[in-house]
C-alpha positions in Angstrom: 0.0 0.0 0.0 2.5 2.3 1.0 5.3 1.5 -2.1 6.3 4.8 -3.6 5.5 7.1 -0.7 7.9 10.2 -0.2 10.3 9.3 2.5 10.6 13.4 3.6 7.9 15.4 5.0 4.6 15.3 3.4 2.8 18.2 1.5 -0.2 19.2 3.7 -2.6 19.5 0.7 -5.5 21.5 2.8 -3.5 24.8 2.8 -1.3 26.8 1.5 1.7 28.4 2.7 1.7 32.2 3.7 4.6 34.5 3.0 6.1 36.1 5.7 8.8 38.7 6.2 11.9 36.9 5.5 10.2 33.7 4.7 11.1 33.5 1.1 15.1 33.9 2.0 14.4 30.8 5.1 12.6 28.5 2.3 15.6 28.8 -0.3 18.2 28.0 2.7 16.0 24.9 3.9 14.5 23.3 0.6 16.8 20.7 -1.1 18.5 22.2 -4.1 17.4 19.6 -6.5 13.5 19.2 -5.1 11.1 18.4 -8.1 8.2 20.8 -8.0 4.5 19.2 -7.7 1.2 20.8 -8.4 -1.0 20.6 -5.8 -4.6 19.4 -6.7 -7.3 22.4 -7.7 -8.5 24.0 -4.5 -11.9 26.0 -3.9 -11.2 29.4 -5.0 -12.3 31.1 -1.6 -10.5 29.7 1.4 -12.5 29.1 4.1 -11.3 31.3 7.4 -10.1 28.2 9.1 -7.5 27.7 6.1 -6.7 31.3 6.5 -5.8 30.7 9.9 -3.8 27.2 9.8 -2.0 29.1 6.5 -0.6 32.0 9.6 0.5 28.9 12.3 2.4 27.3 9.6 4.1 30.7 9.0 5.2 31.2 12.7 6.4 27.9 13.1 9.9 27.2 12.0 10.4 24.0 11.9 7.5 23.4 10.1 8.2 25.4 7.2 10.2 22.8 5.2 6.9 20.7 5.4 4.5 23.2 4.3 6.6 24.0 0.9 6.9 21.0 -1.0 7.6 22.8 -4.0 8.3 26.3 -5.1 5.1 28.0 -6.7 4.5 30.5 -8.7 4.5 34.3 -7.2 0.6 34.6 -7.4 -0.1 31.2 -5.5 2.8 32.2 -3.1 1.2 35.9 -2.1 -1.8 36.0 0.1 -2.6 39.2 0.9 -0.7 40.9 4.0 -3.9 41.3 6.0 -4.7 37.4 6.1 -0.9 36.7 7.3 -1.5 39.0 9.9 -4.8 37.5 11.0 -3.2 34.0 11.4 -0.3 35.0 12.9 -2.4 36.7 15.8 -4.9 33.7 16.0 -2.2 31.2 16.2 -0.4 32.9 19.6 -3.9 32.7 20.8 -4.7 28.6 20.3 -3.5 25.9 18.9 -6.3 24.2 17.3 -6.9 20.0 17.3 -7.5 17.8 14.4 -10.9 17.1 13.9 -11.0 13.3 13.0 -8.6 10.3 13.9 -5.8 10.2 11.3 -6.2 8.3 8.2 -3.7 5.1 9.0 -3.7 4.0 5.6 -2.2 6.7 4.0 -4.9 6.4 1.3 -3.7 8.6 -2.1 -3.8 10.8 -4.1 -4.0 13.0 -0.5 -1.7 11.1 1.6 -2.0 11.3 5.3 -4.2 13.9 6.9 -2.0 16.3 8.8 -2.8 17.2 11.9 -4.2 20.8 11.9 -7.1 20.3 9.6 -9.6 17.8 8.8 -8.6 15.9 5.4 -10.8 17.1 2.3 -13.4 15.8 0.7 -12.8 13.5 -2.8 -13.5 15.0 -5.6 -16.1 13.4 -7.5 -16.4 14.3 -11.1 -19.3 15.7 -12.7 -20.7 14.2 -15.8 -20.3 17.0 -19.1 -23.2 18.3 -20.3 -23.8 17.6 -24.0 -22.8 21.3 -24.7 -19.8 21.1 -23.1 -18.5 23.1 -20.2 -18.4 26.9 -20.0 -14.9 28.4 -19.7 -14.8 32.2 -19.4 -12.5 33.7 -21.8 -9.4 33.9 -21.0 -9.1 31.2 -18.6 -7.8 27.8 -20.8 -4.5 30.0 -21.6 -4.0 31.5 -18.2 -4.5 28.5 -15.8 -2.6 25.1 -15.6 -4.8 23.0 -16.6 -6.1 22.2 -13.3 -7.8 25.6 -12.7 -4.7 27.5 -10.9 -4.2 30.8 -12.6 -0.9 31.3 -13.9 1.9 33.8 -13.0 3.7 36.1 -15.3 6.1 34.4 -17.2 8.9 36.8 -15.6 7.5 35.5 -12.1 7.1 31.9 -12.7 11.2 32.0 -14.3 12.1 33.4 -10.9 10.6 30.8 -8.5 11.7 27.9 -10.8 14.8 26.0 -9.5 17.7 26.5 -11.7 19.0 23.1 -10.8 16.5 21.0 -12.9 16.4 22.1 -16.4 12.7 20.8 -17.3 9.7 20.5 -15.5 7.4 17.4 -16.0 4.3 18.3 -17.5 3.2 15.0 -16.2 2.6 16.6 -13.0 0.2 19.2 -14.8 -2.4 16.7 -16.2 -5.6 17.5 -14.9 -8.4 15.1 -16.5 -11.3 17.5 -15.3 -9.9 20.3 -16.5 -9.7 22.0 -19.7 -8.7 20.3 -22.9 -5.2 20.6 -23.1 -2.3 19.4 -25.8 -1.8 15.9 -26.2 1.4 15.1 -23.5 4.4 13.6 -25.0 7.2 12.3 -23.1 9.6 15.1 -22.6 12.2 15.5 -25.5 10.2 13.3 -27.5 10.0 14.9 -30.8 7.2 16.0 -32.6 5.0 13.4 -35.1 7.6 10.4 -33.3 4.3 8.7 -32.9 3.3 8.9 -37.2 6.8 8.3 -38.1 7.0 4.5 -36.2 3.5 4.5 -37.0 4.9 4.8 -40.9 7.8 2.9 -40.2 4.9 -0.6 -38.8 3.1 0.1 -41.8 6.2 -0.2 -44.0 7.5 -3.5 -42.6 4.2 -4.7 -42.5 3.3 -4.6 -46.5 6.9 -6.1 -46.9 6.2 -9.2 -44.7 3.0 -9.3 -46.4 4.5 -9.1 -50.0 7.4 -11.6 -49.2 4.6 -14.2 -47.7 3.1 -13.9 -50.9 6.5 -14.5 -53.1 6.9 -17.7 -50.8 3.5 -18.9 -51.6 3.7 -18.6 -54.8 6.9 -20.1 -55.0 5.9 -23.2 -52.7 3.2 -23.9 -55.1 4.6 -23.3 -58.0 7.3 -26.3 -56.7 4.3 -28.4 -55.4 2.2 -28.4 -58.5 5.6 -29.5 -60.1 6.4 -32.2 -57.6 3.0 -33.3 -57.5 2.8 -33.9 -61.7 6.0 -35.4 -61.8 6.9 -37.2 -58.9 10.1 -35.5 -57.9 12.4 -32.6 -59.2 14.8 -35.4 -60.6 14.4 -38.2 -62.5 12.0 -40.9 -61.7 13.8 -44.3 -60.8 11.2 -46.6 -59.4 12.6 -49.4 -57.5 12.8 -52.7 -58.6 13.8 -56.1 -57.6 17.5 -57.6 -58.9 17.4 -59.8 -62.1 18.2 -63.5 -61.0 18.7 -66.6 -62.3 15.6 -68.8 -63.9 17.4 -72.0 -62.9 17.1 -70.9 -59.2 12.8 -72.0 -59.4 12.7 -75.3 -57.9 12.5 -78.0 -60.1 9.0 -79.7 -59.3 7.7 -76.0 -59.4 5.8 -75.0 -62.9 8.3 -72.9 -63.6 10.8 -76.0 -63.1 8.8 -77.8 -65.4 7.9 -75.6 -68.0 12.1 -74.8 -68.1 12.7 -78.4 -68.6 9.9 -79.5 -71.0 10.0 -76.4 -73.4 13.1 -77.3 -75.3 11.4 -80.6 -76.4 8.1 -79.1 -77.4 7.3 -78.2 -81.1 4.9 -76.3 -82.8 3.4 -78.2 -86.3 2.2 -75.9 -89.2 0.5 -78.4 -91.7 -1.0 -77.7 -95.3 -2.3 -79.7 -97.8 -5.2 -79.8 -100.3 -6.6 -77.0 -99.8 -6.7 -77.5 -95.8 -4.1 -76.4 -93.3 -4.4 -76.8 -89.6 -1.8 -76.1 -86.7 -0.5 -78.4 -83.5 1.5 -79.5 -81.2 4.4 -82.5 -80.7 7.2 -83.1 -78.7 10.5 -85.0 -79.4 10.7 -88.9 -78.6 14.4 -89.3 -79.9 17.8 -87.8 -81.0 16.8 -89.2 -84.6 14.2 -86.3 -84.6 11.0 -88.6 -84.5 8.5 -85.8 -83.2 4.6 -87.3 -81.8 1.4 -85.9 -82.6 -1.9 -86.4 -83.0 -3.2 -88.5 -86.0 -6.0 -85.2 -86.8 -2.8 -83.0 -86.9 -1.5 -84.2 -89.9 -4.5 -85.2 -91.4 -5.0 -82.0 -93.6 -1.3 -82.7 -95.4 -2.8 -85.8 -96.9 -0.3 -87.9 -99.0 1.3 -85.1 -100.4 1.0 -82.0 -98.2 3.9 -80.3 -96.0 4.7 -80.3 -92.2 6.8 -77.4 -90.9 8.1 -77.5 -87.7 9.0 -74.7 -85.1 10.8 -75.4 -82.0 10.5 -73.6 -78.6 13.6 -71.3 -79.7 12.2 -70.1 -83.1 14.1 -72.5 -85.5 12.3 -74.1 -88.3 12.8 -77.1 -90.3 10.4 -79.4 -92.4 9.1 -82.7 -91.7 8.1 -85.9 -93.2 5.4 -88.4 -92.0 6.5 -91.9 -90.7 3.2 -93.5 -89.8 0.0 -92.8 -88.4 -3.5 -94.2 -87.3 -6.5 -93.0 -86.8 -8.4 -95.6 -84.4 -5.6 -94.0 -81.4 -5.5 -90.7 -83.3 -1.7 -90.9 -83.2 1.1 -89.9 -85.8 4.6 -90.1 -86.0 6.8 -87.1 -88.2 10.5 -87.1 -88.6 12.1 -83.5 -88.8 15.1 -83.3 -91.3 18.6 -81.6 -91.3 18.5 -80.8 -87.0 20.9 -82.0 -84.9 21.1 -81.6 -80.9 17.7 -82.2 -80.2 16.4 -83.1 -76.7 14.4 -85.8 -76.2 11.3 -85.5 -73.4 11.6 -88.5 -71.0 8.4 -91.1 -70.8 6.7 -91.4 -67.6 4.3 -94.2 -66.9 0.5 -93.7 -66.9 -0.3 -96.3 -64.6 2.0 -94.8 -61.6 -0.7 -91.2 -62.2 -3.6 -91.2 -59.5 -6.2 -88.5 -59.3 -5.1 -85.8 -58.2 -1.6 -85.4 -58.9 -0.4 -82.3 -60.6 0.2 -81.9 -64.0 1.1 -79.3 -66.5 -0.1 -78.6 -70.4 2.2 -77.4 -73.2 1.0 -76.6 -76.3 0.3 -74.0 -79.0 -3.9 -73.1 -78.4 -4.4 -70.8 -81.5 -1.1 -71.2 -82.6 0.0 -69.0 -79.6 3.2 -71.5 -79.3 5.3 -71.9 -76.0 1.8 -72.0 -74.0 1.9 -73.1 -70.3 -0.7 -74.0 -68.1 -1.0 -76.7 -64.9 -4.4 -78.8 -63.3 -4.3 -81.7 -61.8 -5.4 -85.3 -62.7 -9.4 -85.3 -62.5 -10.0 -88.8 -63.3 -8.5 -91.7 -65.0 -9.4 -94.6 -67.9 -12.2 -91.7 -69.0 -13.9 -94.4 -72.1 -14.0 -91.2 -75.0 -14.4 -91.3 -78.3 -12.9 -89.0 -80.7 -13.4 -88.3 -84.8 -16.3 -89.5 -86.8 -16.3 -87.0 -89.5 -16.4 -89.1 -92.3 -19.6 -90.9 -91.8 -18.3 -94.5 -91.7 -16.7 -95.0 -88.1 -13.0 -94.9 -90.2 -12.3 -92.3 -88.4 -13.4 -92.3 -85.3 -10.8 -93.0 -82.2 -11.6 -94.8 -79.0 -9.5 -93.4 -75.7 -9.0 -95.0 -72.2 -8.1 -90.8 -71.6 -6.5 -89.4 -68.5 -9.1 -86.4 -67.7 -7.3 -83.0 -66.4 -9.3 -79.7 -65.8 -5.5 -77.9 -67.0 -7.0 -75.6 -69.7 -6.4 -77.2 -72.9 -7.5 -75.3 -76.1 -7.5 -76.1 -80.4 -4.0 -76.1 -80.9 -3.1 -77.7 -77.9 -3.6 -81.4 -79.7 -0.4 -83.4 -79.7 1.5 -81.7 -77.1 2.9 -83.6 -73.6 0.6 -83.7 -70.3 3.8 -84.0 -68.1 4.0 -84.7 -64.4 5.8 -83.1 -61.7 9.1 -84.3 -62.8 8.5 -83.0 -66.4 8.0 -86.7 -67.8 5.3 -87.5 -70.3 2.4 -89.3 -68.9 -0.1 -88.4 -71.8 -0.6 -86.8 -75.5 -3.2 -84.1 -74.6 -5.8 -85.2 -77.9 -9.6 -83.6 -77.1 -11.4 -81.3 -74.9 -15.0 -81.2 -74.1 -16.3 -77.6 -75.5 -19.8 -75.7 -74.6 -22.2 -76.1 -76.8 -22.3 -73.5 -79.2 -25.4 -71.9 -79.3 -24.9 -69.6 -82.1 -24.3 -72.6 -84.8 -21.6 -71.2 -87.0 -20.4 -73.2 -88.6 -16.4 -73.9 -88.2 -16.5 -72.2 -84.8 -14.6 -74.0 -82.4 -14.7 -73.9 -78.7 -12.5 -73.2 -75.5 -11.7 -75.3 -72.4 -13.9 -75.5 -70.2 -11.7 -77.3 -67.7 -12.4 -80.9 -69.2 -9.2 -82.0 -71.1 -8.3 -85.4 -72.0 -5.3 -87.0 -73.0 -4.1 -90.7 -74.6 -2.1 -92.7 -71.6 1.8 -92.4 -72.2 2.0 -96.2 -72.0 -0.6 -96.8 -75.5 1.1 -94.0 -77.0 4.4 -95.4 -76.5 3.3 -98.7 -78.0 1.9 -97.5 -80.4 4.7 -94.8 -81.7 6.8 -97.8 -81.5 4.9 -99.8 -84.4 4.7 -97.2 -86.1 8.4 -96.3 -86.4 9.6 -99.5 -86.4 6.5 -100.8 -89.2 4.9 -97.7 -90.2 1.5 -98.4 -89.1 0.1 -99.8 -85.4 -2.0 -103.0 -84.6 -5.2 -103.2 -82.6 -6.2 -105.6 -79.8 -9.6 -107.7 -80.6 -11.5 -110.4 -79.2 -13.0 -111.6 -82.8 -16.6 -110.3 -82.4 -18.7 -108.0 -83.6 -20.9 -105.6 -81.8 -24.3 -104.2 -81.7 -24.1 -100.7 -81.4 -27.6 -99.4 -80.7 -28.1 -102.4 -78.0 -29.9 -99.8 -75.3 -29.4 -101.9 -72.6 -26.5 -102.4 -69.6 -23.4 -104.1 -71.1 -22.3 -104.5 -74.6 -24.2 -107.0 -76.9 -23.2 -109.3 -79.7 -24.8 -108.8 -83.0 -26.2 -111.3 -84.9 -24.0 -110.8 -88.0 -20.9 -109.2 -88.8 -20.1 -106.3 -91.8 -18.8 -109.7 -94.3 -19.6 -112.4 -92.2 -21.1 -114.0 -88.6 -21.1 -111.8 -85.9 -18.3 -113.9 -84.3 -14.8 -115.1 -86.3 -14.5 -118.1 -86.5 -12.1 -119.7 -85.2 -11.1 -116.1 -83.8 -10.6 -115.2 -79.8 -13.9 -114.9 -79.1 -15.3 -118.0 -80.6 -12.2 -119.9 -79.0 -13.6 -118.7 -75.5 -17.3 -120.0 -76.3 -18.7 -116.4 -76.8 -22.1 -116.4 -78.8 -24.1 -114.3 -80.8 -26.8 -112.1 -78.1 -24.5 -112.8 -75.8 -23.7 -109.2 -73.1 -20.5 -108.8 -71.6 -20.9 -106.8 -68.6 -17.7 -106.5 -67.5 -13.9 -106.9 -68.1 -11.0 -107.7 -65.9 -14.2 -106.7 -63.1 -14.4 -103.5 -64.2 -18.1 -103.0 -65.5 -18.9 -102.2 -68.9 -22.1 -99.9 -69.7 -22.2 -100.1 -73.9 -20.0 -101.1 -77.0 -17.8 -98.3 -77.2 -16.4 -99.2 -73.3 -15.8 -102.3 -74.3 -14.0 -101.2 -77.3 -11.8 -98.8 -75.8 -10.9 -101.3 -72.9 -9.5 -103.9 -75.0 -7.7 -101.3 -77.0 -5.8 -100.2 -73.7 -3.9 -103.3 -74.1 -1.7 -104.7 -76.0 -2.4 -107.9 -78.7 -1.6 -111.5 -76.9 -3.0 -110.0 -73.2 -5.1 -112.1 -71.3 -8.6 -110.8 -70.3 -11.7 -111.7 -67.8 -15.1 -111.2 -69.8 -18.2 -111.3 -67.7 -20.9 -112.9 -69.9 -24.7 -112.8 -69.6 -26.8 -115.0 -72.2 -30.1 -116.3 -71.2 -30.3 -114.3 -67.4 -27.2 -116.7 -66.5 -23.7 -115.3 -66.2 -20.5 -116.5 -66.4 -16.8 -115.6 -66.9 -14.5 -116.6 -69.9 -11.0 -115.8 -70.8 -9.8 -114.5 -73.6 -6.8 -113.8 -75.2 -6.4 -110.8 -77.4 -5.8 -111.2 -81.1 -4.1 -108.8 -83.5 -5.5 -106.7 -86.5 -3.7 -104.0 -88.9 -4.9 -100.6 -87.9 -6.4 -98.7 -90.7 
């Protein structure tokens, strides 16, 4: 509360100090040299008598005086008339007069502590301005203080001031009730100070400003850029490090396809007017190449058979045999040396199931891959039929596969996980095609089927080794549009009896009507089972018919016979 407080004696700010006779010449010899003068607050304008009278005691006592001139004032202030001085000075030798309320303890400003003598005055409580504004006589605003207190002479007021401080505050003169003044400044500030930082803020302001908006553009000019094109340098995606194809593991497709592709071919055949396109594979170092009996077909006796090999080299090729009841050929390329056979698996080790891959040229799109599995095994098909008198037509104990297998596909390997043959990838069953163009041919539909490795080999054997293959029979002949379970006998053959005499079937007591129902116990549902059953073996094998006449059954053995294919 009390922080700041003048640590000399206090102003008594209810009266005013008197002159008297030699007073002036006592206050210069007493009063610090370097004291600051302060304004005393605006006073009533007519001292009361009781001021008056404490002004005369504060005259008469000496060591008071120090206390009641806080600071020098101008002549007029300082010059009470001679007949008030002598009025206090006569009622102060009289009495000395008591405060009239308890000192103020707090020391409460702006007044400070009440002095003794006199009762402390009222606060001043400003008066709300009337809309027109407050009178002031002429006159007045230039020759008062601000606060109300007349000025003295200019002369007078240079002759009270203490020389020792050059400038007084005008601070000290701010009245807020009184009359409007000039704005105060800070002494020694200069004029317009306040415009020209004012200026100066403004100026550094529109620069920042401007240089945020050079930035701006500048970062999105580079953004836009980096955004478009990835970077400000060149674009250099990452990518994995080239390695070595032999590093897939060999059972993998990728194993197999690497090993099997070298010995894969692609078959361009044309001939009398027809052309067609396939697939083989290589069987020896002699360049015996097998394919499908329908791929060479179109060449006829005198057409021509160009082979491609997995690397792009082409060569011709001559026929060496074929037949149509296996739907089997044999070609020999010419002029090729370091070819590489594909090794033979064995078509009886395959169970459902096992993985396989397809390699072929579907749409003459050569070098074709694709993998399934074995879906099912002996799969009685039939194949061909085109010319109308069952010449033509093949009969197929087929390994079924669901590895797509499309036209162009026909003659090309079915290999296993080791890359060895197991099958010659021959027919596919196609959607119907509901549009009936004619020509059109179908796509896989997941039902592939190729000729066991173990026929195929047989029968690429005769037909290098002879030029044409033999077929299995029993001696009999069937009848084809028998409706009923098994496959019946006929009653008479194409140039003869229904059963050869002296043939394998009449040796084992087999009759005309007779139904054979099964074979080796595996059943038999119609003729064309029971054809493609005996042709899975080989001529001189021993069989087990099942045979029905007259609602008894019995079981015979037979032992095949041969007959020239074609």
């Amino acid at each position: 509360m009390n922080e700041g407080r003048p640590t000399g004696p206090k102003a008594k700010w209810w009266s005013r100090p008197v002159p008297v006779h030699g007073a002036q010449e006592r206050d210069q010899e007493t009063a610090p040299p370097a004291a600051e003068p302060v304004e005393p607050p605006s006073t009533p304008a007519a001292p009361a008598p009781q001021e008056a009278s404490a002004s005369a005691q504060a005259a008469t006592a000496p060591e008071q005086a120090p206390e009641a001139a806080p600071a020098p004032q101008s002549a007029a202030e300082a010059a009470p008339a001679p007949e008030e001085a002598a009025a206090g000075v006569e009622s102060a030798s009289r009495v000395r007069p008591q405060p009239l309320h308890a000192p103020d303890p707090y020391a409460t400003p702006p007044y400070g502590g009440p002095g003794p003598w006199a009762p402390a005055p009222p606060v001043q409580r400003p008066v709300a301005t009337p809309p027109q504004g407050t009178f002031v006589p002429p006159g007045v605003a230039s020759a008062t203080n601000g606060a109300g207190v007349p000025l003295a002479p200019p002369h007078q007021q240079q002759q009270h001031q203490p020389q020792s401080h050059p400038q007084t505050s005008h601070w000290l003169q701010y009245d807020p009730w009184g009359a409007p003044q000039q704005p105060l400044v800070h002494p020694g500030d200069p004029a317009g100070g306040g415009r020209q930082k004012k200026g100066q803020r403004g100026t550094l302001l529109v620069g920042a400003l401007l240089i945020a908006l050079v930035a701006g553009g500048i970062g999105g000019g580079v953004g836009a850029y980096i955004e478009r094109n990835g970077g400000i340098t060149r674009v250099e995606l990452p990518q994995a490090q080239p390695v070595d194809g032999k590093g897939r593991a060999p059972d993998s497709v990728a194993g197999i396809a690497a090993s099997a592709l070298p010995s894969v071919v692609t078959l361009h055949v044309s001939g009398a007017g027809e052309q067609g396109t396939g697939t083989g594979f290589v069987l020896d170092a002699k360049g015996h190449i097998l394919t499908n009996d329908h791929v060479v077909e179109p060449a006829g006796t005198d057409g021509t058979i160009n082979i491609t090999f997995s690397g792009g080299q082409t060569a011709k090729a001559e026929l060496v045999g074929k037949d149509s009841g296996y739907d089997l050929a044999v070609v020999r390329v010419l002029g090729v040396d370091g070819l590489k056979p594909l090794p033979l698996g064995n078509s009886e080790n395959v169970q459902v199931g096992d993985p396989v891959v397809a390699i072929g040229a579907p749409f003459d799109l050569q070098n074709t891959v694709t993998s399934g599995i074995i879906s099912a095994k002996e799969r009685p098909i039939t194949a061909g039929g085109e010319k109308g008198d069952g010449s033509d037509v093949s009969y197929v104990n087929a390994l079924q596969t669901d590895a797509p297998i499309n036209p162009g596909n026909s003659g090309g390997p079915l290999v296993d996980a080791q890359a060895r043959v197991i099958g010659i990838n021959s027919a596919i069953r196609a959607a119907d095609n509901s549009a009936g163009l004619e020509g059109s041919q179908g796509g896989s539909i997941g039902l592939g089927f190729a000729i066991p490795i173990n026929q195929g080999k047989r029968v690429a054997e005769e037909l290098i080794n002879t030029g044409k293959a033999t077929h299995p029979v029993i001696g009999v002949t069937l009848d084809m549009k028998y409706a009923g379970d098994g496959a019946r006998v006929g009653t008479k053959g194409a140039d003869g009896p229904a059963v050869t005499p002296g043939g394998p079937g009449a040796r084992a007591g087999i009759a005309p009507r007779d139904v054979i129902t099964e074979v080796n116990g595996q059943k038999v549902h119609n003729g064309q089972e029971l054809i493609v059953k005996i042709r899975a073996h080989r001529p001189g094998d021993r069989l087990e018919l099942t045979v029905v006449r007259a609602g008894k059954e019995r079981t015979v053995s037979v032992t095949l016979g041969s007959a020239d294919g074609n």
